[in-house]
C-alpha positions in Angstrom: -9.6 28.9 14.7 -5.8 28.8 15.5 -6.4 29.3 18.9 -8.7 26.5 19.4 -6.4 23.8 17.0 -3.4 25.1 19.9 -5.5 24.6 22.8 -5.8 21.0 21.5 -2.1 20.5 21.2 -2.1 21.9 24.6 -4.0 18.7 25.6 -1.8 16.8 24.7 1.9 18.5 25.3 0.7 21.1 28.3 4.4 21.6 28.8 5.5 22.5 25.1 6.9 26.7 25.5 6.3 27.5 22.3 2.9 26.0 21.8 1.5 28.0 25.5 3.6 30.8 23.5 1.3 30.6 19.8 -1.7 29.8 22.2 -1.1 33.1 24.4 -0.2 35.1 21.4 -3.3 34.0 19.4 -5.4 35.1 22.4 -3.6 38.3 22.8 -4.6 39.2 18.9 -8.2 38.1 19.4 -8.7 40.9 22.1 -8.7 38.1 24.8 -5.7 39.9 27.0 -6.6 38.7 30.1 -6.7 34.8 29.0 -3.6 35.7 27.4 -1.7 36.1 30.4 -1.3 32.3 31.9 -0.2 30.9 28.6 2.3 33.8 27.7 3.8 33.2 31.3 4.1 29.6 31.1 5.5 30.0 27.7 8.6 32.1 29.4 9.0 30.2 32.1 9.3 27.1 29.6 12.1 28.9 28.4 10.6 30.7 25.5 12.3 34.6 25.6 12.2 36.0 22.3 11.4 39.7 22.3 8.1 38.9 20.5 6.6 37.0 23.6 8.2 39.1 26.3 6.6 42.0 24.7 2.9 40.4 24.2 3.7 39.1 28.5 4.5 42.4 29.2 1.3 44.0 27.1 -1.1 41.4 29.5 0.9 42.7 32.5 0.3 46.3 31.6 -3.6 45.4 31.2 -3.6 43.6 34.7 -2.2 47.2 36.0 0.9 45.0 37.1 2.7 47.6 35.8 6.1 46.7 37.9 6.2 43.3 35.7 4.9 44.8 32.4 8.0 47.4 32.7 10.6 44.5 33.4 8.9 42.9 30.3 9.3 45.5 28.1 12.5 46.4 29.0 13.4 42.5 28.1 11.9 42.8 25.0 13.6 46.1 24.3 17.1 44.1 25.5 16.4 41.6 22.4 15.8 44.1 20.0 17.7 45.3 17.1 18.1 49.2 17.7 16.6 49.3 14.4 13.6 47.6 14.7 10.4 48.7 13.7 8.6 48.5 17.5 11.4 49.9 19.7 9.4 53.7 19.3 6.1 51.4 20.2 7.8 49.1 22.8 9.3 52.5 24.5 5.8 54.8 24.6 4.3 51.9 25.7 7.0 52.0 29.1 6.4 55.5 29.1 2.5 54.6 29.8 3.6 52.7 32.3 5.0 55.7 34.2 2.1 57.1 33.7 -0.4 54.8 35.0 1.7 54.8 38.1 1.7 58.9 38.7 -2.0 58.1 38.0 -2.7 55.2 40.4 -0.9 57.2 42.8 -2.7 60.5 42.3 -6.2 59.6 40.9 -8.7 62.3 39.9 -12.1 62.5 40.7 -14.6 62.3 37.2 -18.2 63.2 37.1 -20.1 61.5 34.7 -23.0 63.1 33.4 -25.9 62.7 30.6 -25.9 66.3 29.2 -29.6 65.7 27.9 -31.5 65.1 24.9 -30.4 67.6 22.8 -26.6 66.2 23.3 -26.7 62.8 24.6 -28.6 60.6 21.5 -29.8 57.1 21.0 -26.4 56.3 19.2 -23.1 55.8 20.9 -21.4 58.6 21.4 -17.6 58.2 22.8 -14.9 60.0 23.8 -16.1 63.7 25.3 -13.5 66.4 25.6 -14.2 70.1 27.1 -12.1 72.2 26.2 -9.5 74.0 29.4 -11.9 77.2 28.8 -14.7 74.8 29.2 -16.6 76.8 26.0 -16.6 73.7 24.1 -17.5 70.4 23.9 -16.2 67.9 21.2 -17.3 64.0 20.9 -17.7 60.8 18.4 -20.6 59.4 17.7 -21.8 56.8 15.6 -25.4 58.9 14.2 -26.9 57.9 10.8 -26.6 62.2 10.2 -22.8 61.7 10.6 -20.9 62.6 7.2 -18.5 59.9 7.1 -19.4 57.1 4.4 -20.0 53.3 5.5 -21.0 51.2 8.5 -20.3 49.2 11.1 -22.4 46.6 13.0 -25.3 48.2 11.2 -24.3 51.5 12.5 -22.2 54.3 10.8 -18.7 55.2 12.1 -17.9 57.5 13.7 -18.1 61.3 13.5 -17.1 64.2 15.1 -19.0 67.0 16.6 -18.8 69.8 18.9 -21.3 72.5 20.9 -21.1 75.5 22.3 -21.4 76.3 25.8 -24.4 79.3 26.1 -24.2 82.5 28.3 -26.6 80.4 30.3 -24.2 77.6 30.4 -26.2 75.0 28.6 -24.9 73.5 24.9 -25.6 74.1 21.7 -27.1 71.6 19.6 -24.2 69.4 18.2 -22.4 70.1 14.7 -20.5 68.1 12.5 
């Protein structure tokens, strides 16, 4: 609702900073990075620079993979900033993922993707698989109505974790959570 009552005062004063700013901003909180971007970026170059809006430029920029611009961001936002204040530590990891996403970028690793079967893979979403470096076990979420967590989600439980056993054979074990 805010974002469409700014749009409209967008209509009407395109040029305003702080207005592209709130609009940007807004859009940045509703999971809508990438339309974030032009607002945010007209709003600094309106002359709007507190730390706040550098750092939500500089979170679009780091979601483009324009990590070059996300770091000067962030390191503007970080120049405004109290050395108190509550998202330096968030503000600094964050620049630290931008290092990383560059080593990354420029050394990528090759992933195989692959559906371990029935007896692992369900009819549920299942996220976030991890082998372990001995490769003798397999952890994951998933979001099954066997999970022990309480409550749901989108008519689905949350998620639970689980893990398998690799076999002498190599195949899994059925999961347990």
């Amino acid at each position: 609702l805010a974002s469409q009552e700014l749009r409209k005062g967008l209509r009407v004063a395109p040029d305003h900073g702080e207005l592209n700013a709130l609009y940007g901003k807004s859009l940045f909180l509703q999971h809508e990075q990438e339309a974030a971007y032009e607002p945010l970026l007209k709003a600094i170059q309106l002359g709007e620079n507190s730390a706040e809006y550098y750092w939500y430029l500089a979170q679009a920029l780091h979601i483009r993979l324009s990590l070059d611009s996300a770091d000067t961001f962030y390191s503007k936002s970080l120049d405004k900033l109290p050395k108190q204040h509550h998202l330096r530590p968030l503000i600094e990891r964050q620049r630290e993922q931008v290092v990383n996403a560059r080593k990354q970028i420029q050394n990528p690793v090759a992933v195989k993707l692959e559906n371990l079967g029935a007896g692992i893979n369900s009819r549920f979403p299942e996220y976030t698989p991890l082998i372990t470096a001995d490769e003798s076990r397999l952890y994951f979420t998933s979001r099954r109505f066997s999970n022990w967590g309480q409550g749901k989600e989108d008519d689905l439980p949350y998620e639970d974790v689980y893990y398998c056993i690799r076999n002498s054979d190599g195949s899994w074990s059925s999961p347990a959570n």
